[in-house]
Every structure is written in C-alpha cells, then in structure tokens.
C-alpha positions as CSV (number, residue, x, y, z in Angstrom):
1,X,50.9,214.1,100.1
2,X,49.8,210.4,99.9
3,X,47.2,209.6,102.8
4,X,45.5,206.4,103.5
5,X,42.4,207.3,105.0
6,X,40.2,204.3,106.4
7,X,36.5,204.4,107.3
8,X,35.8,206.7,104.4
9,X,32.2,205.2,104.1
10,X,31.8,206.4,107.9
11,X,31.1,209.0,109.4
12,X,34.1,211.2,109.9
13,X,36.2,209.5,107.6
14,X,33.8,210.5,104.9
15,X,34.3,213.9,106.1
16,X,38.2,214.1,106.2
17,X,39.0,212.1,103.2
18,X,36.7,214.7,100.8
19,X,38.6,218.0,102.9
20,X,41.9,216.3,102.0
21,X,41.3,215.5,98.5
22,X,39.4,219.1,98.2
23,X,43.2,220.1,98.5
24,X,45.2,218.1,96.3
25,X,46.7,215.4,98.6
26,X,46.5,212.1,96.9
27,X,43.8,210.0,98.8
28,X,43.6,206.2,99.1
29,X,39.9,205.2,101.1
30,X,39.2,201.8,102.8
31,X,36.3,200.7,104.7
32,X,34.7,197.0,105.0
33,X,31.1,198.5,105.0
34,X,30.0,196.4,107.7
35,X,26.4,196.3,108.6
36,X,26.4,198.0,112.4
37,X,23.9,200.0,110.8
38,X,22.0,201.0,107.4
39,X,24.9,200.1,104.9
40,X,22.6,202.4,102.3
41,X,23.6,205.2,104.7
42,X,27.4,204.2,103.9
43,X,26.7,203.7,100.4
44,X,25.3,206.9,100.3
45,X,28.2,208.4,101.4
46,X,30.3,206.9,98.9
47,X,27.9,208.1,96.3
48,X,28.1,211.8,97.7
49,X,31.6,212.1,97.3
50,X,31.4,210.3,93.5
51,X,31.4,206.7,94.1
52,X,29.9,204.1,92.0
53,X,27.9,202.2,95.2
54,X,27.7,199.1,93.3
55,X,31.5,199.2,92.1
56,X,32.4,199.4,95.7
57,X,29.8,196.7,96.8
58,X,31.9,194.3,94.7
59,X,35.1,195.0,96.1
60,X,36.9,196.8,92.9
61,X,38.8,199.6,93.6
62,X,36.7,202.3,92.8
63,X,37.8,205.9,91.2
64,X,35.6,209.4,92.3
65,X,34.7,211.2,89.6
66,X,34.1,214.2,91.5
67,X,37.8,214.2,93.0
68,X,40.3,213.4,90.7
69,X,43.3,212.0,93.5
70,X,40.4,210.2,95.3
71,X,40.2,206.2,95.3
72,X,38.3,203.4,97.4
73,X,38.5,200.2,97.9
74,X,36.2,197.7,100.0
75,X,38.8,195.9,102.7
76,X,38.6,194.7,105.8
77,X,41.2,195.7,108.8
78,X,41.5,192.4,109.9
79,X,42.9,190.9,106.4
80,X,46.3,191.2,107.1
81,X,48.0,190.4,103.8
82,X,45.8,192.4,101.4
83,X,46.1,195.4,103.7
84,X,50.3,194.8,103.5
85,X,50.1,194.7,99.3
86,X,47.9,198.0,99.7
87,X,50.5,199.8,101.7
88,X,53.5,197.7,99.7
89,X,51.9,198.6,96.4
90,X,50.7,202.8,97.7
91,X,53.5,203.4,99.9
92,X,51.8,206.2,101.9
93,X,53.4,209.0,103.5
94,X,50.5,209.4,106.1
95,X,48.2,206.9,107.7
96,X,44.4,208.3,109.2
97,X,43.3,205.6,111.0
98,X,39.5,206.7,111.7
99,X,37.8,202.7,110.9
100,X,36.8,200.9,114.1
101,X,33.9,199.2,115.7
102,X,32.2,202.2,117.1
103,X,29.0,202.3,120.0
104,X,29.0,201.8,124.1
105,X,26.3,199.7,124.0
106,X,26.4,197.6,121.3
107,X,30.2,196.2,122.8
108,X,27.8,195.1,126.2
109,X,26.7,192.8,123.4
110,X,29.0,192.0,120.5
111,X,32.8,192.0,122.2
112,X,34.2,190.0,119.9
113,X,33.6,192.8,117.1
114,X,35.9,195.3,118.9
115,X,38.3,193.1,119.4
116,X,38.9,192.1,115.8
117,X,38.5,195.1,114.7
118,X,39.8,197.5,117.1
119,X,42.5,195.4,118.3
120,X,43.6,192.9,115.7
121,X,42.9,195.8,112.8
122,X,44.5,198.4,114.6
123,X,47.9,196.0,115.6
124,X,48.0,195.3,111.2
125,X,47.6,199.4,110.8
126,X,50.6,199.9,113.4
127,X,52.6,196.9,111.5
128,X,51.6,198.4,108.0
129,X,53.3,201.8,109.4
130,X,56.4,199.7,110.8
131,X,57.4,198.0,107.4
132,X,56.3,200.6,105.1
133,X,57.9,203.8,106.3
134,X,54.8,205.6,107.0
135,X,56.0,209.6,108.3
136,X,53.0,210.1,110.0
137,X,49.8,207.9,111.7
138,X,47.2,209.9,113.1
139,X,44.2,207.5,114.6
140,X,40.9,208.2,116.4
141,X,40.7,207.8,120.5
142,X,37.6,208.3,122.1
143,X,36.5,210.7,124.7
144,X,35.1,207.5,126.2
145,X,38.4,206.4,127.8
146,X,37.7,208.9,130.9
147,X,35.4,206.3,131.9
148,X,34.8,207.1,135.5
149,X,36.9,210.1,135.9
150,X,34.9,213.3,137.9
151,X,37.5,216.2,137.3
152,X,36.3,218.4,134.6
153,X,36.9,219.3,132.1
154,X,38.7,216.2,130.9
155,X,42.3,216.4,130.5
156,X,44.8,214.5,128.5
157,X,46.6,214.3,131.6
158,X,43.9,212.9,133.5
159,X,44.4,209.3,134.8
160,X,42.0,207.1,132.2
161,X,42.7,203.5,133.9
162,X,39.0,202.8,134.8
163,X,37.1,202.8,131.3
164,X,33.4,201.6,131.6
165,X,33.1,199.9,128.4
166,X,35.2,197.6,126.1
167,X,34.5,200.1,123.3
168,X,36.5,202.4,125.8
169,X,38.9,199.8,127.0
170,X,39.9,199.0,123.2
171,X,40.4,203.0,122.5
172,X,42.4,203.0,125.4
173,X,44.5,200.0,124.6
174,X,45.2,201.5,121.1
175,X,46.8,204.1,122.4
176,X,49.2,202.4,124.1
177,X,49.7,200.3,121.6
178,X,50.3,203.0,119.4
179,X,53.1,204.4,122.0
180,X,54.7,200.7,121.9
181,X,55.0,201.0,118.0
182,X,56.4,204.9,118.1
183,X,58.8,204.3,120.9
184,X,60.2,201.0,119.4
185,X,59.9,201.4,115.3
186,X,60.3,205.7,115.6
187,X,56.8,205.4,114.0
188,X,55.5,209.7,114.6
189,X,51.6,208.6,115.7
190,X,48.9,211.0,117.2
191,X,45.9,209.9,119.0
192,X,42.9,212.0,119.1
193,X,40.0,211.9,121.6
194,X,36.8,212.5,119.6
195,X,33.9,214.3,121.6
196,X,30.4,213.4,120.9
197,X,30.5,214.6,116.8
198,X,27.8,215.1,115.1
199,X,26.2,216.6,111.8
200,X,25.2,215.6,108.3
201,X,25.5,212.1,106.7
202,X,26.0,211.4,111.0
203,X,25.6,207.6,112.8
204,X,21.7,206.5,113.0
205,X,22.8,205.3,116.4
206,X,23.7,208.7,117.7
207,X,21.5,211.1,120.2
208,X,21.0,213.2,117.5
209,X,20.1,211.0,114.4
210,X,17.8,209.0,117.2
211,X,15.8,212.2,118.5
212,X,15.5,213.5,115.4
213,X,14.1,210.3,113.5
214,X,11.6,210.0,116.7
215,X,10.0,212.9,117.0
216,X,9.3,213.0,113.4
217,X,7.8,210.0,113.8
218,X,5.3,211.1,117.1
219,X,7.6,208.5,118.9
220,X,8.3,209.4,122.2
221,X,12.1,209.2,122.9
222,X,14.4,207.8,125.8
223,X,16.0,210.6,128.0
224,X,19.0,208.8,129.9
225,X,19.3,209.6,133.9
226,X,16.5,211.6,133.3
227,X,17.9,214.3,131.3
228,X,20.8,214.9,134.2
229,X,23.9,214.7,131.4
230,X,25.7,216.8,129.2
231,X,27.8,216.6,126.5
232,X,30.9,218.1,124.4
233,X,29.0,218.6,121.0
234,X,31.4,219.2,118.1
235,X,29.8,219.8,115.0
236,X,32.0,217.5,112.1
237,X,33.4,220.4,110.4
238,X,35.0,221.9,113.4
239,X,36.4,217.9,114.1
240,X,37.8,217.6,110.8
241,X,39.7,221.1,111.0
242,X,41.3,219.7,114.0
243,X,42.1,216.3,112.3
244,X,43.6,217.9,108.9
245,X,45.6,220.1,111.1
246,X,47.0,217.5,113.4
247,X,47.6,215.3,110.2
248,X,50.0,218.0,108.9
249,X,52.9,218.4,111.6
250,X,53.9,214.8,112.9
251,X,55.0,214.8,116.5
252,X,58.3,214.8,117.9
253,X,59.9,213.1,120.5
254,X,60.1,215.5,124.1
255,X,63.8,214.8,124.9
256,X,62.6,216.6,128.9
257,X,59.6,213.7,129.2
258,X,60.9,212.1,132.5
259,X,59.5,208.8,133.4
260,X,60.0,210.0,137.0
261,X,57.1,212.7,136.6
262,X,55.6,211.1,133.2
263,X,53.4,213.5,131.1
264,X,50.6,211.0,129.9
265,X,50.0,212.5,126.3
266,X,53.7,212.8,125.3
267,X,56.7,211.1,125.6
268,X,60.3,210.7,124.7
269,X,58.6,209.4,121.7
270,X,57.2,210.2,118.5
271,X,54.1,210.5,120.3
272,X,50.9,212.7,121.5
273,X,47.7,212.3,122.5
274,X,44.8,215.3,121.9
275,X,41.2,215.9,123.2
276,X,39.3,217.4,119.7
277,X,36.1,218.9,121.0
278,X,34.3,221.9,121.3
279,X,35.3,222.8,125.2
280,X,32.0,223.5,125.5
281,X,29.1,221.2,127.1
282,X,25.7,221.6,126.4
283,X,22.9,219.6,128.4
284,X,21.0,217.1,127.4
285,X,17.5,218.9,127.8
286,X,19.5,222.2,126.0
287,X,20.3,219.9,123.2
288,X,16.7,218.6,122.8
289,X,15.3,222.1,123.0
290,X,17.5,222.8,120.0
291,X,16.5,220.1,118.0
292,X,12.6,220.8,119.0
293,X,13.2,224.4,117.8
294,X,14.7,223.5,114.7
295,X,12.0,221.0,113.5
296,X,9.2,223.0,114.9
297,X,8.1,220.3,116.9
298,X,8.2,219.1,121.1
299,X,9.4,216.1,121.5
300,X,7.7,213.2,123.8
301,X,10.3,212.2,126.5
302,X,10.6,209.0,128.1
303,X,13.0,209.3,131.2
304,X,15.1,206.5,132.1
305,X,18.2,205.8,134.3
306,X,21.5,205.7,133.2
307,X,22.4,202.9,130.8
308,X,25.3,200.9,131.6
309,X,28.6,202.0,129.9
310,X,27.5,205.3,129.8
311,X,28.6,208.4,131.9
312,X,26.8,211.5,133.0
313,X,28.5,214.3,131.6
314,X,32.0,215.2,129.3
315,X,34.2,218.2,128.7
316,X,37.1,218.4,126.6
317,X,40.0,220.4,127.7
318,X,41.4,221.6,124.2
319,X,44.1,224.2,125.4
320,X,46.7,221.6,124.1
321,X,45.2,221.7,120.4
322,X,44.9,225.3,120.5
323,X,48.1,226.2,121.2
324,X,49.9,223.7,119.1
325,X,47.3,224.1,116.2
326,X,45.3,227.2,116.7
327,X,42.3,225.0,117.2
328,X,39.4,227.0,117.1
329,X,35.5,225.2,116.8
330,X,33.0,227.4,115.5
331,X,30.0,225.9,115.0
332,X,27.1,226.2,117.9
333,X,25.4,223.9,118.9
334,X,22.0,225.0,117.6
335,X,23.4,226.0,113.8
336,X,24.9,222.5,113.6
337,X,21.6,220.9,114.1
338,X,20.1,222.9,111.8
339,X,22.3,221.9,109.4
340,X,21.9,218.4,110.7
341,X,18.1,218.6,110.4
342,X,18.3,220.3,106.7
343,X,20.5,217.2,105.4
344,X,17.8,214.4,107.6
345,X,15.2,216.3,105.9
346,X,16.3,216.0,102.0
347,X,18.0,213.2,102.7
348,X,14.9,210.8,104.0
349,X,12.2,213.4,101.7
350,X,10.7,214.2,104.8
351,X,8.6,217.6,105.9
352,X,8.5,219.0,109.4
C-alpha cells in the first residue's frame, strides 16, 4: 500500500518507514528536521536508509537509492497547505503519524513547541485524512499520559485525566482528537502508547544515549529519585513489529460500546487505543548494571530527586495487542543495549 510516514529522520519513524519499504509498500517520508537535538544525528539517519543529507537539507524531495518505493521530503506539520497538495497530489491509503515534539522536560520550558506541533500539526494530519479518504491513521500516544496513575501495570482502561506534563497533556489531547475525527468523518485511527523505546540510531536525550555517552566520558551521571524507578524498556524492533502490525488491520466500530459503561480505548467508532511495550519493567539501577556490563565499565552516579514531570515507575499492560495482533517482544533488555552500545560505538569511532 501507499503509507505516509512522518518523522522518518526520527527515531522510530526511521525504523518503521525502512520495515515498510523492506516489504514493498510504497513509502512517502516527512519530517521538518528540527534542531531539538544533533540534526547530524537525523541526517544520519536519512543517509542510512539512502538519502542524499544535503538534497534533503534543501527541501527537494529526495529519492533512496537503497529502497526503490522510498521518498522524503523536508516539511513541516504546521504548513497547512503544502501538507494538503502532498496528500491531494499522493493520495495515501494509510497515514503513520509518528512526528511530534518529543521530551518531559524540555515542554517545562518550550510549550509553545508542543503546541504547534503536537496540536496544530496533528489537527492538519486528522484534516489531511478527512478530505483525502485516508483508510487508515495510525499515530503515536505516549505512555506518559498515565501521569499520576498508581495501578500497575498501566491499562488502556485506566483513567489518564491527571497528566504531569504538557508533553503528556498534548498526547492525551490527540487522542481525543483523533476519536472526534473517527466518530464524525468515519476516519479508522489507532493510537498507540509508546513505552520508553530504545536502541540504535536512538534520541541523545534518552536514559540510555545519556548513560552511555557519560560514562564513556568518566562523567559521572544523574540517577533520578535516587535510582527508586523503573521502566517498560522496549527495544525498537520489538515497537516497530507492533506498529507494522497495528498499521495492517484498521479498526472497526464496536456496535456493544455503551456510553453508559464506556470502554476508554474503543468505541462505537472507528477507533482504538493500544499500550506497545515490553510488559516487562526493569529498574533503573538493573538497567545501569546492564549498560556497565556491556561497556566494561562502572558508571559514577550522581543521585538526585525526582525531576518534575517525571514519574517513578511504568508498566504496560499489552494483553489487548496480543490478542488482537499476536504481539510478542523479544528482545531483553541487556541484548538491546548491546546492540545499542555496538551501533554508539561505530557510530561516534569510540573504544570501550
């Protein structure tokens, strides 16, 4: 099929557009490159998966020469009418809609970056699906929007009304934006809840990039509420199964949702909200420990308090996924930093 995927010079879009195009589906990529953090990193990305870096620095729409149905093209979310010519000019069948101003902390500083680009991107990505018949928009949630919810693990029928962060008030806000589009325009849209991902070619503003780069370094690195948190680790291969998957069977409407006993992630609707994680938490001081062993070096720890925005521990209840998707992560949490490590390694021309 036709998919437009956007942030395809981040992170997990990256990931997903390559597994997609590694298939045969037709893949349009879309990212504004924006300098959160090291746009080489980005660029480098692009250059991985056989993108001219300096072709898509200028803005042209860029062919890979290592997958034949894969294109890019530099745009930004929040320019309305040249994202409505791309979808008027493409007409996708599919829509994955992973681009958005990521990080808790950095929204205690910047709000006005998620709201352009979380908000006023994502309402032109739900109005690009409206006009142009799109079958299917899948788009990344966060595992942040359980804010200050204690019942573990996390369920997608937990109550998420008390988010901690705008970063988790704007994921939360997409989704119910995206379940005003589906129930209104019949748009088919799935939400997933992303849980800590990590790996290769991952954010310098992660735990994992930030540990890593430190202790190489001899610099001693900042332990949060003194090492008391965990995390749902999911290594990005496992995460882009999931999203590939989901992408493939479009949700239908449950014609037995009552609004008298509402199920939060379905509804009458088009529409469904996942948890994609590895139902599985590790501990912080576990997950130094395996990044220790797999440099061959200790770390120096610096323990702190708990930053604000932040939360002490997640847990994703997957049973949903599994059962409608056979779901099934498979990557430990100690062979993914390896992995992790071997890439930071060639990748920065460093030695252990």
């Amino acid at each position: 099929m036709k998919v437009l995927v956007t942030g395809t010079a981040g992170f997990i879009g990256s990931f997903v557009a390559v597994r997609l195009a590694e298939r045969g589906d037709e893949i349009v990529g879309i990212d504004n490159i924006n300098a959160y953090y090291d746009v080489k990193l980005k660029y480098g990305r692009l250059e991985r998966d056989g993108f001219d870096p300096k072709k898509a620095e200028a803005g042209e729409r860029v062919q890979s020469t290592k997958y034949p149905a894969y294109r890019f093209k530099r745009l930004n979310l929040e320019d309305r009418a040249r994202l409505a010519d791309l979808f008027s000019k493409e007409k996708f069948e599919s829509v994955c809609h992973l681009a958005a101003q990521a990080g808790v902390r950095y929204s205690l500083s910047e709000p006005g970056s998620y709201i352009s680009s979380n908000i006023e991107g994502f309402t032109n990505i739900l109005e690009c699906c409206r006009h142009h018949g799109t079958k299917h928009l899948v788009f990344a949630s966060s595992s942040s929007v359980y804010g200050l919810n204690e019942t573990y693990p996390f369920s997608t029928r937990d109550n998420v009304d008390h988010p901690i962060s705008l970063y988790a008030a704007t994921k939360k806000a997409n989704e119910l934006m995206a379940h005003t589009y589906s129930h209104l325009f019949g748009i088919p849209v799935t939400g997933l809840r992303f849980f800590t991902v990590y790996g290769p070619w991952g954010r310098p503003d992660m735990a994992l990039f930030l540990f890593t780069k430190a202790i190489l370094g001899d610099r001693p690195i900042d332990v949060f509420n003194h090492g008391q948190m965990s995390r749902d680790f999911t290594y990005v291969d496992d995460t882009v199964t999931g999203v590939v998957k989901v992408l493939d069977k479009p949700p239908k409407g449950d014609p037995s949702w009552s609004g008298k006993k509402p199920d939060p992630p379905r509804s009458r609707a088009a529409y469904r909200i996942y948890n994609i994680g590895n139902n599985s938490p590790v501990g912080l001081m576990d997950f130094i420990e395996a990044i220790e062993k797999s440099l061959g070096k200790q770390a120096k720890k610096n323990f702190l308090p708990m930053q604000p925005g932040d939360v002490p521990a997640t847990w994703a209840d997957v049973d949903d996924l599994v059962k409608d998707f056979g779901y099934a992560p498979r990557t430990s949490v100690q062979e993914g930093v390896d992995k992790f490590v071997q890439w930071y390694m060639e990748y920065y021309k460093q030695g252990a």
